[in-house]
PyMOL Python script that loads the backbone (N, CA, C, O; Angstrom):
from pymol import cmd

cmd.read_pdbstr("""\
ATOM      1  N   UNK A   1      95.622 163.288 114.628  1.00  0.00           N
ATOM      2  CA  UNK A   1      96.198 163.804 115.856  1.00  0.00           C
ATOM      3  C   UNK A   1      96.146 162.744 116.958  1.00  0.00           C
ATOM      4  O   UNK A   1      97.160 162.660 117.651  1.00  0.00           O
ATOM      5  N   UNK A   2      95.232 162.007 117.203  1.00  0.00           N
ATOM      6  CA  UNK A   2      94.896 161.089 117.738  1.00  0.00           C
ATOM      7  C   UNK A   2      96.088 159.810 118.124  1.00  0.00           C
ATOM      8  O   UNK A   2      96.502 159.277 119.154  1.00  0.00           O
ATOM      9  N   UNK A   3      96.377 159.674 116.460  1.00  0.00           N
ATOM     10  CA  UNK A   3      97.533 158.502 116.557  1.00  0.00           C
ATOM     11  C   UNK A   3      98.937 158.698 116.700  1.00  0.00           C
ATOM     12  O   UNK A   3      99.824 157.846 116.764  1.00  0.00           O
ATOM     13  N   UNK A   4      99.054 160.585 116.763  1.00  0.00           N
ATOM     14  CA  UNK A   4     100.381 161.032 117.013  1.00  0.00           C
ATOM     15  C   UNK A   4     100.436 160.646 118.753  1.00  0.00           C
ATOM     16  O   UNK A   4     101.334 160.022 119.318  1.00  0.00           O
ATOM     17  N   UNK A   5      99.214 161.215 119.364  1.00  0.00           N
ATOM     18  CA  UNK A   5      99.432 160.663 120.923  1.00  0.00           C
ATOM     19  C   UNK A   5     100.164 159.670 121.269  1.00  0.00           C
ATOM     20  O   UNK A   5     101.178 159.502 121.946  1.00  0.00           O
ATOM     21  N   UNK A   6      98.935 158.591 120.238  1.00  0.00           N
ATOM     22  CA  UNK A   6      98.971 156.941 120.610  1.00  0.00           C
ATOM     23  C   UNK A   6     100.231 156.737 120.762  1.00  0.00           C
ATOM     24  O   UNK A   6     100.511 156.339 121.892  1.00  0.00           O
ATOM     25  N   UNK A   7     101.511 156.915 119.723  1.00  0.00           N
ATOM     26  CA  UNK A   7     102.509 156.826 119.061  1.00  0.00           C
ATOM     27  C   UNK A   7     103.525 157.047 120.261  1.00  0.00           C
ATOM     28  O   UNK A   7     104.377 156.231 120.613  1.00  0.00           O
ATOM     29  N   UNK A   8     103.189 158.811 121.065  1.00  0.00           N
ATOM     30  CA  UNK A   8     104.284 158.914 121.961  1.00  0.00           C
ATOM     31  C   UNK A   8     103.696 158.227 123.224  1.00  0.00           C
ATOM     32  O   UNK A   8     104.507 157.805 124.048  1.00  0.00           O
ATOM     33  N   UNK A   9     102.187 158.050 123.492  1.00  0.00           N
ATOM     34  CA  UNK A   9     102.355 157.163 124.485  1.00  0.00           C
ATOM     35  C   UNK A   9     103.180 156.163 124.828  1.00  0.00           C
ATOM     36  O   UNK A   9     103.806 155.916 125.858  1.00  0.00           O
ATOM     37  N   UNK A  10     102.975 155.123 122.804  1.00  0.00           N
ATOM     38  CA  UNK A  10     103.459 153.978 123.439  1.00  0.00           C
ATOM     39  C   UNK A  10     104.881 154.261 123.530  1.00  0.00           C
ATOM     40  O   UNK A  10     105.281 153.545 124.447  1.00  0.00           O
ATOM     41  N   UNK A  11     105.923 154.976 123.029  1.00  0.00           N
ATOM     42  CA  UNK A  11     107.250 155.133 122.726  1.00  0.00           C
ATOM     43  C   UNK A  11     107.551 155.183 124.636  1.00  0.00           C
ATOM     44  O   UNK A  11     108.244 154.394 125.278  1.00  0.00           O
ATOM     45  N   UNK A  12     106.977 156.055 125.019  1.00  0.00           N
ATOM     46  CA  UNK A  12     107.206 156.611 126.543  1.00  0.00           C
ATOM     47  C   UNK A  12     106.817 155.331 127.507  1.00  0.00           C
ATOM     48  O   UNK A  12     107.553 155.203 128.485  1.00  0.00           O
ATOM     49  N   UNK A  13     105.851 154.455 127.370  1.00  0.00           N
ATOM     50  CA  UNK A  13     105.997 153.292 128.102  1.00  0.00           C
ATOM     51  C   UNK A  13     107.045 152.771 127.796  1.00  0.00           C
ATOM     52  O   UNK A  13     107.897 152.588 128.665  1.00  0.00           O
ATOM     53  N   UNK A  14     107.355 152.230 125.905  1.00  0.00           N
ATOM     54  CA  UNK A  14     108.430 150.976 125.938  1.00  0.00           C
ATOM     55  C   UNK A  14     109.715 151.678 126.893  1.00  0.00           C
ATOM     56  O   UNK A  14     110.534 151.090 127.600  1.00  0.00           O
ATOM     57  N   UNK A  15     109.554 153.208 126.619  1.00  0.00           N
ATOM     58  CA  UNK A  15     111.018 153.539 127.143  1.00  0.00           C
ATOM     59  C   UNK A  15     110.962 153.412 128.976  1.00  0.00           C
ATOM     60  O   UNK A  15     111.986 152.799 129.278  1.00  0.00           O
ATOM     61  N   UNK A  16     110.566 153.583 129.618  1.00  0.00           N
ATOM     62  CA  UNK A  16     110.050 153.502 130.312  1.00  0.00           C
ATOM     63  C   UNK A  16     110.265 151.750 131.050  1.00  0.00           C
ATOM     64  O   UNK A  16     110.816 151.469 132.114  1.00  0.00           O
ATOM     65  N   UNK A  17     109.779 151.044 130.299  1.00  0.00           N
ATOM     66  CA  UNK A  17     109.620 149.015 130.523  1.00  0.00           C
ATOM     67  C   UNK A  17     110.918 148.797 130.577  1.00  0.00           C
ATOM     68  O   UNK A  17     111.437 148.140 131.480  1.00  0.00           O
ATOM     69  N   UNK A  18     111.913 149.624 129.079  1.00  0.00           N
ATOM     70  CA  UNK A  18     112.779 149.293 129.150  1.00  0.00           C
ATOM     71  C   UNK A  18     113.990 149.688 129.736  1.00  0.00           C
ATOM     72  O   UNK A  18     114.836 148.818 129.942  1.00  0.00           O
ATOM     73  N   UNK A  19     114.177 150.650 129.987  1.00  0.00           N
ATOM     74  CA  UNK A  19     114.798 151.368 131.712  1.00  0.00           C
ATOM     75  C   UNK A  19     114.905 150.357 132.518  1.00  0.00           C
ATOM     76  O   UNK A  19     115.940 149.855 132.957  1.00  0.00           O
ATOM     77  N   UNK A  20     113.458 149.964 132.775  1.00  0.00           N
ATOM     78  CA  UNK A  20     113.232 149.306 134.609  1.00  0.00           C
ATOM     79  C   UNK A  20     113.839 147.396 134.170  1.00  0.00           C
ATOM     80  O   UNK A  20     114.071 146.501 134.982  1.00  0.00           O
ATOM     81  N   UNK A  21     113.934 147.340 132.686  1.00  0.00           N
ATOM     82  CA  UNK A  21     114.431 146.035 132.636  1.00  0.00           C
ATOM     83  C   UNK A  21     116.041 146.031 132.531  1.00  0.00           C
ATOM     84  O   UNK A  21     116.694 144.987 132.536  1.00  0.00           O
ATOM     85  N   UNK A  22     116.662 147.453 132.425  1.00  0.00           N
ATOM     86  CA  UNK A  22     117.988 147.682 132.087  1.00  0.00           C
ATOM     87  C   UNK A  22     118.373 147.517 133.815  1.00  0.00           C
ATOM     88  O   UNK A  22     119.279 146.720 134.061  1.00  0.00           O
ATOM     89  N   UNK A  23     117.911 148.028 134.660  1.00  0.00           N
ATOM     90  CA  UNK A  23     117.820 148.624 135.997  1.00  0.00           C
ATOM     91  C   UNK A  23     117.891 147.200 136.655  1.00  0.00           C
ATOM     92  O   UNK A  23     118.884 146.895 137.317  1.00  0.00           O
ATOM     93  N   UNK A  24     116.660 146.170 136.449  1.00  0.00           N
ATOM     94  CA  UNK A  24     117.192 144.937 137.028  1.00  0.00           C
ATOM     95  C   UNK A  24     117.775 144.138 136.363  1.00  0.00           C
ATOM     96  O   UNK A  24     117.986 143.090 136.973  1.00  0.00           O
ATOM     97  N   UNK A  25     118.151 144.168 135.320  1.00  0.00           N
ATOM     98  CA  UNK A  25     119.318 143.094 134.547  1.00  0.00           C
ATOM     99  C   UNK A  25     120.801 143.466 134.875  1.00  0.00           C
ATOM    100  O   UNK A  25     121.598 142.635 135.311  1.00  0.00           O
ATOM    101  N   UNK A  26     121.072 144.601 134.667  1.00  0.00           N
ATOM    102  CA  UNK A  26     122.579 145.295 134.441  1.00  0.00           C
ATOM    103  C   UNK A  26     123.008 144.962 135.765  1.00  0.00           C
ATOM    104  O   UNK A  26     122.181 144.669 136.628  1.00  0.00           O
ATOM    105  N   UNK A  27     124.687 144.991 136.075  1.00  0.00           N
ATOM    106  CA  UNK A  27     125.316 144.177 137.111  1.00  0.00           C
ATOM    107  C   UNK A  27     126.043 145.285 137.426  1.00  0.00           C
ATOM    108  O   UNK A  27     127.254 145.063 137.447  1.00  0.00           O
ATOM    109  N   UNK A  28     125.539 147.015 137.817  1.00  0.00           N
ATOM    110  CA  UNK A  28     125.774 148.350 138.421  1.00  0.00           C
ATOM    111  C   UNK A  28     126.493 147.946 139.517  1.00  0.00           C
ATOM    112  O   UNK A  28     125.901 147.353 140.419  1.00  0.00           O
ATOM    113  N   UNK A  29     127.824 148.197 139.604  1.00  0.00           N
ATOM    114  CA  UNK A  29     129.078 147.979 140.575  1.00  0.00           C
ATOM    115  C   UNK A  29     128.427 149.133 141.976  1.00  0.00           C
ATOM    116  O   UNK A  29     127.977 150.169 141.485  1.00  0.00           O
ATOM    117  N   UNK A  30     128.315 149.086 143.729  1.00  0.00           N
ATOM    118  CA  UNK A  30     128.225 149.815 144.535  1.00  0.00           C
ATOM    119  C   UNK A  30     129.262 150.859 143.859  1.00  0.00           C
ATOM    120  O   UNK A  30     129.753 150.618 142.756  1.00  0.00           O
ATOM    121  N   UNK A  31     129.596 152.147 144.659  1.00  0.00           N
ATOM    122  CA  UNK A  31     130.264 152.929 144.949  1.00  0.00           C
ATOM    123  C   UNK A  31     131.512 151.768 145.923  1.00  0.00           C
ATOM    124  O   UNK A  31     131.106 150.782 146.538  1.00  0.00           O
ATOM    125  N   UNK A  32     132.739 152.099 145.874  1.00  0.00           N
ATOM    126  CA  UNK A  32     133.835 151.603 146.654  1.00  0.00           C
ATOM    127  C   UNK A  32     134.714 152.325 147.331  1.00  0.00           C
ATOM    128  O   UNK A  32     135.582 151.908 148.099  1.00  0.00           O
ATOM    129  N   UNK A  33     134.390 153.794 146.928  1.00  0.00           N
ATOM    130  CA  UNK A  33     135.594 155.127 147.728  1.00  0.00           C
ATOM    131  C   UNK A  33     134.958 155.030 148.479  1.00  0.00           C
ATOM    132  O   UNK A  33     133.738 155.059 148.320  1.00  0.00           O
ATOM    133  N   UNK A  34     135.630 154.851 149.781  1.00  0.00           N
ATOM    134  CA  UNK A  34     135.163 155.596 151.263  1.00  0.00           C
ATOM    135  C   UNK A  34     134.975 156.692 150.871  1.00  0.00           C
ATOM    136  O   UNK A  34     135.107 156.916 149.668  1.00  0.00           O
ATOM    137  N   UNK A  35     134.612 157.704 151.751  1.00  0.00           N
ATOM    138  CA  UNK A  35     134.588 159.090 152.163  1.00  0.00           C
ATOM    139  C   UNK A  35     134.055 159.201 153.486  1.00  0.00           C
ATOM    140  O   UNK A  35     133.090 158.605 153.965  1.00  0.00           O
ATOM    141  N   UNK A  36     134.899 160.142 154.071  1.00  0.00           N
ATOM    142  CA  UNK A  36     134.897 160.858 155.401  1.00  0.00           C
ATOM    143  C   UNK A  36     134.977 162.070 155.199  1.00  0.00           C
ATOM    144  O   UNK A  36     135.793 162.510 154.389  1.00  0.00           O
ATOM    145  N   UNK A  37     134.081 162.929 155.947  1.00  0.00           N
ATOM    146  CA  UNK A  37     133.810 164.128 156.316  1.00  0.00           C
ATOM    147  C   UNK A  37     133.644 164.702 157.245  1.00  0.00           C
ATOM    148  O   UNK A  37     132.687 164.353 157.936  1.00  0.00           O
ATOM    149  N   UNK A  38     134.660 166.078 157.795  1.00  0.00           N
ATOM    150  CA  UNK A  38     134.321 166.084 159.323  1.00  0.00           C
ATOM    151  C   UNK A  38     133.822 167.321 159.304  1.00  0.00           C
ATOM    152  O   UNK A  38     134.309 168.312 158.759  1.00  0.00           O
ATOM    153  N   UNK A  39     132.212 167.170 160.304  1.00  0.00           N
ATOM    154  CA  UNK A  39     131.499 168.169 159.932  1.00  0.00           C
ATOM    155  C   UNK A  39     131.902 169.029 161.513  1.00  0.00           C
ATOM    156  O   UNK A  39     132.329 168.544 162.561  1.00  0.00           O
ATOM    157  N   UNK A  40     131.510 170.711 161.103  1.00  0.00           N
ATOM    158  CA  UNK A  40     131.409 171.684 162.624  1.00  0.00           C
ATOM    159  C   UNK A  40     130.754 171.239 162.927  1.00  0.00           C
ATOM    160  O   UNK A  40     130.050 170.413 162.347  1.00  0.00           O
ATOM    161  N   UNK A  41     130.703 171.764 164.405  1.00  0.00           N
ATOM    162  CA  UNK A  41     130.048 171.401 165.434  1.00  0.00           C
ATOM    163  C   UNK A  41     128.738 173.116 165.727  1.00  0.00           C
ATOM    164  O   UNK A  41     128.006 173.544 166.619  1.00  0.00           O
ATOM    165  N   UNK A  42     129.081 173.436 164.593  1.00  0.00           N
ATOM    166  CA  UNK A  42     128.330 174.649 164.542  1.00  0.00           C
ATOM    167  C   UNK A  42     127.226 174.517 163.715  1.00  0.00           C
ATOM    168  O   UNK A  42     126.241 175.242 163.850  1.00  0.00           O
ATOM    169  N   UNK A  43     127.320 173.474 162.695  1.00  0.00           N
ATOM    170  CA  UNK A  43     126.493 173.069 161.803  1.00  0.00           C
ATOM    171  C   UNK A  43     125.012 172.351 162.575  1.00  0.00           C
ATOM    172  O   UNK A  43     123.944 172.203 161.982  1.00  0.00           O
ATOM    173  N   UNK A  44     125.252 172.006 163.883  1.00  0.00           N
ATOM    174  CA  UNK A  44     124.139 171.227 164.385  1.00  0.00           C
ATOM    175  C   UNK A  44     124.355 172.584 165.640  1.00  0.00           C
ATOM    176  O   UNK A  44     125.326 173.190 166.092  1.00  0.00           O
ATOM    177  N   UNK A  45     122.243 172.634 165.950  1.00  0.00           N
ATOM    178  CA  UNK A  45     122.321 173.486 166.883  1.00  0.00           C
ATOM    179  C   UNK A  45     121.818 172.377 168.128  1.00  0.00           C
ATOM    180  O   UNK A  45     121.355 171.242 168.012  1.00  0.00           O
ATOM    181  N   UNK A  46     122.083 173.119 169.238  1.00  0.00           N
ATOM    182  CA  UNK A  46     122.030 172.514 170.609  1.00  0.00           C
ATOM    183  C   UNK A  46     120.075 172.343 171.087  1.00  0.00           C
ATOM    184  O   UNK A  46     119.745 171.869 172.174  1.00  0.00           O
TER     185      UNK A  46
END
""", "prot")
cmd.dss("prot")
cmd.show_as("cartoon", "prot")
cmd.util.cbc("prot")
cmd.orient("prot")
């Protein structure tokens, strides 16, 4: 039982390492649509 832990520990770090190395390698384009929204004036109170 012990080494079933070990097993998903380590699975859940590599996955984990390897996320945060996907995250700063990969070349993730900003968002480029504008958007405008015109909010009430009822929505904010005085």
């Amino acid at each position: 039982m012990a080494k079933l832990w070990l097993i998903l520990i380590i699975l859940i770090l590599l996955s984990v390492v390897g996320a945060g190395i996907y995250l700063m390698t990969a070349d993730i384009p900003a968002p480029s649509q504008r958007v405008e929204k015109t909010l009430p004036d009822d929505a904010f109170p005085n």
